[in-house]
C-alpha positions in Angstrom: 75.7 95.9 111.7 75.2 93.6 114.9 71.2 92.3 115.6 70.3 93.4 119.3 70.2 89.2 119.4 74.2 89.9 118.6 74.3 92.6 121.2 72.8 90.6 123.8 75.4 87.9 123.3 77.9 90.3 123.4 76.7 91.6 126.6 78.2 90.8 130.0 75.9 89.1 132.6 74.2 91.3 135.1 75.7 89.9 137.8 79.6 89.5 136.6 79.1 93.3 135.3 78.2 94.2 138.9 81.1 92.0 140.2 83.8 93.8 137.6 82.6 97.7 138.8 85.1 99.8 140.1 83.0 102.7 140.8 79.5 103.1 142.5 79.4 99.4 142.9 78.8 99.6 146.6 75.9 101.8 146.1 74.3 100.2 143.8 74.5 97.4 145.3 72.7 98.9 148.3 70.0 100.0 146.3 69.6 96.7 144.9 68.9 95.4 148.6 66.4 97.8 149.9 64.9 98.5 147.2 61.3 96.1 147.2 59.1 95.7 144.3 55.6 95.8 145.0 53.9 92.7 145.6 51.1 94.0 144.0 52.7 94.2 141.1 53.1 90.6 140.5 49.9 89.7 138.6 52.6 92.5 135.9 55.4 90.2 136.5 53.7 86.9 135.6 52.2 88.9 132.3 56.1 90.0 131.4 56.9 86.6 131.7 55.1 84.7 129.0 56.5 87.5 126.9 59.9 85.9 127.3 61.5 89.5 127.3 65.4 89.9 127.4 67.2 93.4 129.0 70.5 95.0 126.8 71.2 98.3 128.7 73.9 99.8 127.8 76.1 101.5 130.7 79.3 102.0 132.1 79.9 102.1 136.0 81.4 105.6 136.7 77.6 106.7 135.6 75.5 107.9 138.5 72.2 107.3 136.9 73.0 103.9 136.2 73.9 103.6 139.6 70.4 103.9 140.5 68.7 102.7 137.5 70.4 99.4 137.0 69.5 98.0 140.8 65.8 99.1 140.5 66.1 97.1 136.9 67.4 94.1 138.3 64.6 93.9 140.8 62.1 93.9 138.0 64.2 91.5 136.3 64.5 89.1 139.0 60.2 88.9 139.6 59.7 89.1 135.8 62.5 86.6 134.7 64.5 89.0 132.3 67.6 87.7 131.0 69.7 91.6 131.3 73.3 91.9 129.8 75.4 95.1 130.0 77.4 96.6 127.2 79.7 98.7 127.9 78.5 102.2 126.3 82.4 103.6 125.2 83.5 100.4 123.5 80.3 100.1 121.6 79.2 103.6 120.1 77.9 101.8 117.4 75.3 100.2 119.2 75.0 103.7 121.6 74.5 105.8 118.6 71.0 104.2 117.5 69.8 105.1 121.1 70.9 108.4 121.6 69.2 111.0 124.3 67.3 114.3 122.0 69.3 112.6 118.7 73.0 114.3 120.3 74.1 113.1 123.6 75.2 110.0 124.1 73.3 109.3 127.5 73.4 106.3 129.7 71.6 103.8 130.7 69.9 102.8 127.7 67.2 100.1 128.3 66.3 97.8 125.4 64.4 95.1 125.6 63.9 92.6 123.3 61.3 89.6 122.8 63.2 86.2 122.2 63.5 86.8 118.4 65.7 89.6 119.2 62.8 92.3 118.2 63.0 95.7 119.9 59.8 95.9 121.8 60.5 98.3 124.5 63.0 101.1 125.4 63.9 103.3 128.6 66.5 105.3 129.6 68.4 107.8 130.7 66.0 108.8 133.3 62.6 108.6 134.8 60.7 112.3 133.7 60.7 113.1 137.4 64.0 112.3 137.8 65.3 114.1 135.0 63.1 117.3 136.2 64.3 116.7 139.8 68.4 117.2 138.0 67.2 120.1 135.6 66.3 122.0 138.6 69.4 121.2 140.5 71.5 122.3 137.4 69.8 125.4 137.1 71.6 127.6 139.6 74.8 126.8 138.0 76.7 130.0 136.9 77.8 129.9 132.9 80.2 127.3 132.0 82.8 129.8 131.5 82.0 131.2 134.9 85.3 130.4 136.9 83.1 129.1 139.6 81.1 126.4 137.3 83.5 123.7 137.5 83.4 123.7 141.7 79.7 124.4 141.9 78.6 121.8 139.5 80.9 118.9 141.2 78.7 120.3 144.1 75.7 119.8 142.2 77.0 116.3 141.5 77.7 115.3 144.8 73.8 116.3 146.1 73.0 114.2 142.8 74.5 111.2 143.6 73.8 111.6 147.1 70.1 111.4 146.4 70.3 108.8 144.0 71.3 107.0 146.6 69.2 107.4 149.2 65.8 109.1 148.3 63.1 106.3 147.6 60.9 108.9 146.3 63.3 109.1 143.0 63.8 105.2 143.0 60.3 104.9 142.9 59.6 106.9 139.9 62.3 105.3 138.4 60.2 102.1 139.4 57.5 103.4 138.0 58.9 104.6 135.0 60.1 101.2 133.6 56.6 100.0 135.2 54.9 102.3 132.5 57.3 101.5 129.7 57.3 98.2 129.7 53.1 97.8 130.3 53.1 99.3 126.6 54.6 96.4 125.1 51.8 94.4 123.5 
């Protein structure tokens, strides 16, 4: 079994992973500009610094949550200088499989961060609660999944999804504050 210091290694760079996408790199990439962390926040940043924290989050870049999820991380990253690597969920269950969403689903992005020992001190992911709320509700109206008409409706679903992952603010900023919350628990 690989330490999460062994699964950072393994990881790719934040910014070679973001090169390498082949879906949703333009859009996150987007959100990565115009999204702006709060300069209030700062006096947080300088505190998550002298904890020397590093970022694993485990992804894969057809995912539309970590389309949003990953840019708004980076911006943290950048102001609180977190090292972040991506591993790449499907060629690494066995990492995947000690983080998994409700104990079943196999749900991505995974953020784990770890202190410079390699220690697990903090982990978020898939979704901000608002977020996932925000997705439950558009769900909802879907008819049964073996309702002929679930397969078109819930592409539907996915297209308003992805459409407002990347362009409501209101959802990048709970995701913002999300992470915000998580990581303020870390001692």
């Amino acid at each position: 079994m690989t330490t999460l210091n062994g699964w950072f290694e393994k990881g790719i760079p934040a910014e070679e992973f973001v090169s390498s996408m082949k879906v949703h790199k333009e859009s996150l990439q987007s959100i990565h500009e115009r999204f702006a962390i709060s300069a209030k926040d700062q006096d947080l940043f300088d505190e998550w610094k002298v904890k020397d924290l590093r970022a694993i989050v485990i992804t894969e870049d057809w995912c539309g949550d970590a389309m949003m999820n990953i840019p708004i991380l980076l911006n943290i990253a950048e102001a609180a200088n977190i090292e972040t690597r991506m591993v790449l969920r499907d060629e690494n269950l066995e990492l995947m499989d000690q983080y998994l969403t409700n104990g079943t689903a196999r749900s991505i992005p995974i953020f784990i961060f770890i202190d410079k020992h390699g220690e697990e001190r903090a982990v978020w992911g898939p979704r901000a609660p608002k977020v996932q709320d925000y997705v439950m509700e558009l769900r909802s109206v879907l008819p049964a999944k073996d309702d002929e008409r679930f397969e078109a409706e819930q592409k539907e679903v996915f297209k308003k999804i992805t459409k407002a992952f990347s362009e409501d603010r209101n959802l990048w900023d709970e995701v913002y504050g999300s992470i915000k919350e998580t990581l303020r628990k870390i001692d």
